[in-house]
N, CA, C and O atoms as a Tripos MOL2 file, in Angstrom:
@<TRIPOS>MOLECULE
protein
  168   167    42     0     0
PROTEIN
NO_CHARGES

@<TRIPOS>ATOM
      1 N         -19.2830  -57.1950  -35.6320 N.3       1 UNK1
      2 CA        -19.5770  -57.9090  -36.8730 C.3       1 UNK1
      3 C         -18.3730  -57.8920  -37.8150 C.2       1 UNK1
      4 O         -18.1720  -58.8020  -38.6180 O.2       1 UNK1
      5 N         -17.6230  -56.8820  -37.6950 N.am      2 UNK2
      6 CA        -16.9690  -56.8410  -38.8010 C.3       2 UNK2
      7 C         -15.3720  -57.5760  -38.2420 C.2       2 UNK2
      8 O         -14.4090  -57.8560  -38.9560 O.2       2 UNK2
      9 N         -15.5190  -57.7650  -36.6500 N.am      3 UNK3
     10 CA        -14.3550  -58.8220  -36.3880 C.3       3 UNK3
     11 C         -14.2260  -60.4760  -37.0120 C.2       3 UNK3
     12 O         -13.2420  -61.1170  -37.3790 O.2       3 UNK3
     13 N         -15.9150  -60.8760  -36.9350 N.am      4 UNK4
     14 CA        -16.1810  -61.9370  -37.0180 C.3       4 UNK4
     15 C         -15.9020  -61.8140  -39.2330 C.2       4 UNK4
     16 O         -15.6620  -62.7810  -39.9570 O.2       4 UNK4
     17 N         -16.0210  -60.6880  -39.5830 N.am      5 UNK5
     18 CA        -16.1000  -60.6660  -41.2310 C.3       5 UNK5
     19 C         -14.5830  -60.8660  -41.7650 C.2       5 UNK5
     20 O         -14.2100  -61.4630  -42.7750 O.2       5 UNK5
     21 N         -13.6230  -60.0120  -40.5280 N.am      6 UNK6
     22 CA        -12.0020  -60.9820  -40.5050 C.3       6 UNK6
     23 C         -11.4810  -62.0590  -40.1640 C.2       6 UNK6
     24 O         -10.3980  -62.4750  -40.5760 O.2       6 UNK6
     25 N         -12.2730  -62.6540  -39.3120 N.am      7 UNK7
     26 CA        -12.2270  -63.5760  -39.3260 C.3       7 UNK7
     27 C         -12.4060  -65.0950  -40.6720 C.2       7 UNK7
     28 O         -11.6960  -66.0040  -41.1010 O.2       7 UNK7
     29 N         -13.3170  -64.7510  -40.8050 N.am      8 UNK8
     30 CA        -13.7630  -65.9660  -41.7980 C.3       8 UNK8
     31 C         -12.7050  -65.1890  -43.2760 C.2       8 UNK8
     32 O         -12.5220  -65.7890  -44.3340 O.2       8 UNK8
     33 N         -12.1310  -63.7420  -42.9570 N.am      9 UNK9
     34 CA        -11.6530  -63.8870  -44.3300 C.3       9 UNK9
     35 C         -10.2060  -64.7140  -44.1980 C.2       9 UNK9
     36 O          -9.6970  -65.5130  -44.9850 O.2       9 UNK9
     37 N          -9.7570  -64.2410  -42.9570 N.am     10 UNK10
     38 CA         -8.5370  -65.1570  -42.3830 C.3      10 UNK10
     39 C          -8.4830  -66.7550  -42.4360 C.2      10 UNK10
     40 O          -7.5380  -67.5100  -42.6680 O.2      10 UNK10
     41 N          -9.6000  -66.9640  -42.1880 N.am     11 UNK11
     42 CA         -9.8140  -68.6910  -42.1660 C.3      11 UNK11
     43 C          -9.6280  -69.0560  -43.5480 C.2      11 UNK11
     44 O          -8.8700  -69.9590  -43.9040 O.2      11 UNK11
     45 N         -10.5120  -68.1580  -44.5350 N.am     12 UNK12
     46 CA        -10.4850  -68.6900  -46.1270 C.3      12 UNK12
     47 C          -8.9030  -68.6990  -46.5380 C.2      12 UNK12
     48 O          -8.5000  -69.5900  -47.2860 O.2      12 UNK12
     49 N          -7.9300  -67.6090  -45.9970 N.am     13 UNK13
     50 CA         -6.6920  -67.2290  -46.4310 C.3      13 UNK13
     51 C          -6.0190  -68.6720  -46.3050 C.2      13 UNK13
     52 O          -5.3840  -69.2550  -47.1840 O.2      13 UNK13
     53 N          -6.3690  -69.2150  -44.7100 N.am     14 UNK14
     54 CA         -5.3830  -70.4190  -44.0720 C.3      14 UNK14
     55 C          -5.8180  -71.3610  -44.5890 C.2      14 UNK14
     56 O          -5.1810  -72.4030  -44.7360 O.2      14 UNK14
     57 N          -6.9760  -71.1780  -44.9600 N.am     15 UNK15
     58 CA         -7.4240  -73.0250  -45.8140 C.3      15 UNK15
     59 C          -6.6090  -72.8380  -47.2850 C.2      15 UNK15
     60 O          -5.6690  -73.5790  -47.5730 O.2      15 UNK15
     61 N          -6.8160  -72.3650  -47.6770 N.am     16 UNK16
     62 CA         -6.1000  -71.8590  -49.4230 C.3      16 UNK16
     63 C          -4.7690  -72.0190  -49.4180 C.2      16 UNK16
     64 O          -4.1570  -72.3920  -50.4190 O.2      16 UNK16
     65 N          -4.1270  -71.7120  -48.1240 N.am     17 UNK17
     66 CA         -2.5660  -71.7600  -47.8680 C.3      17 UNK17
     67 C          -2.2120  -73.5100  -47.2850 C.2      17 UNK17
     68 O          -1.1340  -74.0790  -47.1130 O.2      17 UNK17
     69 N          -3.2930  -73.8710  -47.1440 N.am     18 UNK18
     70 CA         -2.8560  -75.5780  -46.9210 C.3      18 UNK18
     71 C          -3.2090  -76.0810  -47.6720 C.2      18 UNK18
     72 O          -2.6470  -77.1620  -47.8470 O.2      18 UNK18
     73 N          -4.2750  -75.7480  -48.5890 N.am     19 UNK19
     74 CA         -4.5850  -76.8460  -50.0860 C.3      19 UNK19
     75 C          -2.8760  -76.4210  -50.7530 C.2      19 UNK19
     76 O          -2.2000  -77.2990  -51.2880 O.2      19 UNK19
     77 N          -2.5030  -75.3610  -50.6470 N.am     20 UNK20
     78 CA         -1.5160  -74.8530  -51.3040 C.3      20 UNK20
     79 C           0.0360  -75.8420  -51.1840 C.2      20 UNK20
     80 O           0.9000  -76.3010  -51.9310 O.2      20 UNK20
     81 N          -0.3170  -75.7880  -49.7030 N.am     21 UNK21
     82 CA          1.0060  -76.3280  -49.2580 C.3      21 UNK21
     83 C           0.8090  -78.4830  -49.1100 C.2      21 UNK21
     84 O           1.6030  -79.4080  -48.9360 O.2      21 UNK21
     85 N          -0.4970  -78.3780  -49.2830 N.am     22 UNK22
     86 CA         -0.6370  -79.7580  -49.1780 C.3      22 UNK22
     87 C          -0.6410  -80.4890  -50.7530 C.2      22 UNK22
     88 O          -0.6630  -81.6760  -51.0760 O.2      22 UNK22
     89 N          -0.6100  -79.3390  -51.5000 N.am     23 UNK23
     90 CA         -0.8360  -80.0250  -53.4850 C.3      23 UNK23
     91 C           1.0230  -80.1460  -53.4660 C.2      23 UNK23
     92 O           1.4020  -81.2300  -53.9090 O.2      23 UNK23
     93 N           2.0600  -79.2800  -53.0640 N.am     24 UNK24
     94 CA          3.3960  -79.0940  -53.1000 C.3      24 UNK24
     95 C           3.9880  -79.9540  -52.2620 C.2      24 UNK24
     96 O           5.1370  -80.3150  -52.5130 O.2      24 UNK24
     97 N           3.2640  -80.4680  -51.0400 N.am     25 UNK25
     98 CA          3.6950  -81.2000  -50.5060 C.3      25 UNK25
     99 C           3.6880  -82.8400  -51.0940 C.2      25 UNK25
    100 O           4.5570  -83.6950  -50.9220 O.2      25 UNK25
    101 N           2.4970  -82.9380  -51.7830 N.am     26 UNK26
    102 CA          1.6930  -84.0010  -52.4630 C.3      26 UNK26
    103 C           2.9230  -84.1420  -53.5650 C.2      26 UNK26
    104 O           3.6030  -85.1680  -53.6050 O.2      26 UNK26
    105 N           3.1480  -83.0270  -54.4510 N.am     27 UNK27
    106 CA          4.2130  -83.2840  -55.8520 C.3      27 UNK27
    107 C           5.1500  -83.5780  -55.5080 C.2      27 UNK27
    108 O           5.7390  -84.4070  -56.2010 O.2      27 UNK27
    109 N           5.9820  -82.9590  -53.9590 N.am     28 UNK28
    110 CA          7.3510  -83.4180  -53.5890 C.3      28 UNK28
    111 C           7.7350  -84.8630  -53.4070 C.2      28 UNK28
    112 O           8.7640  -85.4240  -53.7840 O.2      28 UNK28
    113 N           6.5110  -85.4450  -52.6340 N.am     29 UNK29
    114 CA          6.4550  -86.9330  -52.6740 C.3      29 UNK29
    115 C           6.4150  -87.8250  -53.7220 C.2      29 UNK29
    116 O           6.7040  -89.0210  -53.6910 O.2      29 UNK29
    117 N           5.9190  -86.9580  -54.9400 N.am     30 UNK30
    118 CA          6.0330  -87.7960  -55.6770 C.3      30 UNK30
    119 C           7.0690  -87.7930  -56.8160 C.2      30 UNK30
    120 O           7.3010  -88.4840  -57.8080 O.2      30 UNK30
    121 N           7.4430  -87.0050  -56.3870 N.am     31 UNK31
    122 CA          8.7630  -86.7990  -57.3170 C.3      31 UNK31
    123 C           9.5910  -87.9310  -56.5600 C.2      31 UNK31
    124 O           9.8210  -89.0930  -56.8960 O.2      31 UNK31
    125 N           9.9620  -87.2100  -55.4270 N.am     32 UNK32
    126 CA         10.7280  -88.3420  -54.6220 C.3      32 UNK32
    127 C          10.7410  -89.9000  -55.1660 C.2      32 UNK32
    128 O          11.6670  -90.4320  -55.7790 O.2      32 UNK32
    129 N           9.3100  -90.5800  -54.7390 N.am     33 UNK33
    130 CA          9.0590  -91.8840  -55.1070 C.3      33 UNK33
    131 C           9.6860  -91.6780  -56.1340 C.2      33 UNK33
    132 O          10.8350  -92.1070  -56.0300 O.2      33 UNK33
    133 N           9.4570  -91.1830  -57.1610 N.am     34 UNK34
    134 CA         10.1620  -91.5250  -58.7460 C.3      34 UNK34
    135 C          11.1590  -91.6390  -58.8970 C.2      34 UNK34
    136 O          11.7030  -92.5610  -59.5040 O.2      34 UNK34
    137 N          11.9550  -90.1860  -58.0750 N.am     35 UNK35
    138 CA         13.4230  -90.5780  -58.5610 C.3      35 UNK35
    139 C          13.8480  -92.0280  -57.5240 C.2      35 UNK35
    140 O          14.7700  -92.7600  -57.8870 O.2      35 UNK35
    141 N          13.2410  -92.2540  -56.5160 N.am     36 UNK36
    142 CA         13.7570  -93.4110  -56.0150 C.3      36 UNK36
    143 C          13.7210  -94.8360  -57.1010 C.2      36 UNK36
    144 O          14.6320  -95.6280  -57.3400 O.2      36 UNK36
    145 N          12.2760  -94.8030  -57.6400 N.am     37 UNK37
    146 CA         11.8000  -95.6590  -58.4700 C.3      37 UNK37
    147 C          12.6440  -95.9470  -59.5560 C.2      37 UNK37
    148 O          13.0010  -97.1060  -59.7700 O.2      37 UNK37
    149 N          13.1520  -94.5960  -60.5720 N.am     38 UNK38
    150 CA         14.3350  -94.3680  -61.4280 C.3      38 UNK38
    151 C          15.9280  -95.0640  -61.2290 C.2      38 UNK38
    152 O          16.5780  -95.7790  -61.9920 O.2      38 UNK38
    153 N          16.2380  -94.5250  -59.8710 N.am     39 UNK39
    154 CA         18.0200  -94.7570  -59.4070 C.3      39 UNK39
    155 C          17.7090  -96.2230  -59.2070 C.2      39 UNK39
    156 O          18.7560  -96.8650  -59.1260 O.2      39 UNK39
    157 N          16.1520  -97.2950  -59.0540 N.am     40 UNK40
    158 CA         16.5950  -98.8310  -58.7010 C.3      40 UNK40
    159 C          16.3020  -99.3120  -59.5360 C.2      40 UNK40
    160 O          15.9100 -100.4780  -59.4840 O.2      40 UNK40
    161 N          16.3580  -98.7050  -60.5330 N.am     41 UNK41
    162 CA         16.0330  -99.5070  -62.1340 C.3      41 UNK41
    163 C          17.6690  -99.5190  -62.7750 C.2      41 UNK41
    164 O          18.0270 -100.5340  -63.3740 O.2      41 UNK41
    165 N          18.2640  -98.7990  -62.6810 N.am     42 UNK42
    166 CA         19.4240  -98.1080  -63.1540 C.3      42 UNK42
    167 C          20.7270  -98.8680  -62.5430 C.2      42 UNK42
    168 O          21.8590  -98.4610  -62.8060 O.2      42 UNK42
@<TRIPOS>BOND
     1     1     2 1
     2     2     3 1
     3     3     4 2
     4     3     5 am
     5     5     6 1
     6     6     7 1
     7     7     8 2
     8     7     9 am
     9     9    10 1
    10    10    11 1
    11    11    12 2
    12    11    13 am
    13    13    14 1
    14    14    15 1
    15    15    16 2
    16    15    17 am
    17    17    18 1
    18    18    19 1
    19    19    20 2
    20    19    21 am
    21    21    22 1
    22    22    23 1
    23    23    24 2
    24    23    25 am
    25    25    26 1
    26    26    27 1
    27    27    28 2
    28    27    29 am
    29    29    30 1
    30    30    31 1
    31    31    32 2
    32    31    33 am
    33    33    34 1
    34    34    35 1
    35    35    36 2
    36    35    37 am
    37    37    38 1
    38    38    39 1
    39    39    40 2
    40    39    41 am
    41    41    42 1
    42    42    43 1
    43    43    44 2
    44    43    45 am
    45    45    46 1
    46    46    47 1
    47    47    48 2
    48    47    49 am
    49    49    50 1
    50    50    51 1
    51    51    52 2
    52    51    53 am
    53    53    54 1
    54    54    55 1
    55    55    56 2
    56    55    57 am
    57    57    58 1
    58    58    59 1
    59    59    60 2
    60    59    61 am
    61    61    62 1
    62    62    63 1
    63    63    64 2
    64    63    65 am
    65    65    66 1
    66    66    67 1
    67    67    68 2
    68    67    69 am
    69    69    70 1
    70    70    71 1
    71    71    72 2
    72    71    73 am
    73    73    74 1
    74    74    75 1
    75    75    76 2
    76    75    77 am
    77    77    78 1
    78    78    79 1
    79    79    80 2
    80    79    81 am
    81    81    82 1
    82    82    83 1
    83    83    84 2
    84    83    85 am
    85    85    86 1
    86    86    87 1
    87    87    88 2
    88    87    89 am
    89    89    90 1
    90    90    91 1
    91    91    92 2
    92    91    93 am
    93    93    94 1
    94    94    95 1
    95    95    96 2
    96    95    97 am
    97    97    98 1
    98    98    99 1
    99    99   100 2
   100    99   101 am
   101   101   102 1
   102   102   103 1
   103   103   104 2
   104   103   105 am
   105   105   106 1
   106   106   107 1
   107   107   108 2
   108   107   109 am
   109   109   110 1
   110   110   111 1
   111   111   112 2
   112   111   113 am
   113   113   114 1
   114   114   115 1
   115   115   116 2
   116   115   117 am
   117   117   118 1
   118   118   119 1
   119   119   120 2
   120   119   121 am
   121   121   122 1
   122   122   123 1
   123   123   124 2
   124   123   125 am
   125   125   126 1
   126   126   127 1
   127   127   128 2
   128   127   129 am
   129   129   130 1
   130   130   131 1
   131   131   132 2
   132   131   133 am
   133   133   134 1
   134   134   135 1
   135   135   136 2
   136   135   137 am
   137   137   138 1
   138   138   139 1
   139   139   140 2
   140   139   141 am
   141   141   142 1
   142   142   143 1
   143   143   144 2
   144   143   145 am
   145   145   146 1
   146   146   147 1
   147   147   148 2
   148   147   149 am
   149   149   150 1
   150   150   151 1
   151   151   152 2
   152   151   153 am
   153   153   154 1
   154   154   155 1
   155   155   156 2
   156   155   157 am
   157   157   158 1
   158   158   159 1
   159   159   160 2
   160   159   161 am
   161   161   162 1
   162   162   163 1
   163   163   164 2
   164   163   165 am
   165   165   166 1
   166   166   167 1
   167   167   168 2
@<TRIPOS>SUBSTRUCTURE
     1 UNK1         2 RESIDUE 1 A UNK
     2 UNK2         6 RESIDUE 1 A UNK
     3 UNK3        10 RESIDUE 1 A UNK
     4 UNK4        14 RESIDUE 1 A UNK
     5 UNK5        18 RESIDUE 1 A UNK
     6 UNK6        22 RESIDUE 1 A UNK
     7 UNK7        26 RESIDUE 1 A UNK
     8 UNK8        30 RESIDUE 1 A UNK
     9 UNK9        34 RESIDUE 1 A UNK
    10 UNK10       38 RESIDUE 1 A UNK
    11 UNK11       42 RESIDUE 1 A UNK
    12 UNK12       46 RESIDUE 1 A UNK
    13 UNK13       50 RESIDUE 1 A UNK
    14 UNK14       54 RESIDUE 1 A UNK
    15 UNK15       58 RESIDUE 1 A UNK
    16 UNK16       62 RESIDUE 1 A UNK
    17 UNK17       66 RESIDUE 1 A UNK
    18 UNK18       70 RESIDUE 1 A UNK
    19 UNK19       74 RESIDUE 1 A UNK
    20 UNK20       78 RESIDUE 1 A UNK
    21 UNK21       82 RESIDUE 1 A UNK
    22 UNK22       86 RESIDUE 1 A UNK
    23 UNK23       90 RESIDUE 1 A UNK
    24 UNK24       94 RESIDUE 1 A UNK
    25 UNK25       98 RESIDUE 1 A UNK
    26 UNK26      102 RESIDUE 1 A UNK
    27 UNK27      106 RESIDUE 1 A UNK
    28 UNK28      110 RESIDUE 1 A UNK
    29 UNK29      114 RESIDUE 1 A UNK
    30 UNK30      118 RESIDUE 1 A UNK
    31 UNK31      122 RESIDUE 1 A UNK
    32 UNK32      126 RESIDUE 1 A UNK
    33 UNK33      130 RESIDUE 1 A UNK
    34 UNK34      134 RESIDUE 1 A UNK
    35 UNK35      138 RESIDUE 1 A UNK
    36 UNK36      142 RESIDUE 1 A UNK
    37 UNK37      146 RESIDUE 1 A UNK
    38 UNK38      150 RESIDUE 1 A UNK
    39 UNK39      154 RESIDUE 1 A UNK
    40 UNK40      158 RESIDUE 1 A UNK
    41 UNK41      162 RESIDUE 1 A UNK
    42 UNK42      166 RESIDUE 1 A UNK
């Protein structure tokens, strides 16, 4: 029981670590677009 209780705490860890990495991944893009958006105005 208490494999399966590391388990799911491990799973909660890896989901939290991809909302994590998917919100940073999400801002990088959009920075990007911008400064692209910025340098073809310019």
């Amino acid at each position: 029981m208490a494999c399966v209780k590391n388990l799911r705490a491990e799973t909660e860890n890896l989901e939290e670590q991809d909302r994590m990495l998917r919100t940073k991944a999400a801002k990088l893009y959009a920075k990007v677009i911008f400064d692209l958006i910025s340098t073809d105005n310019n």
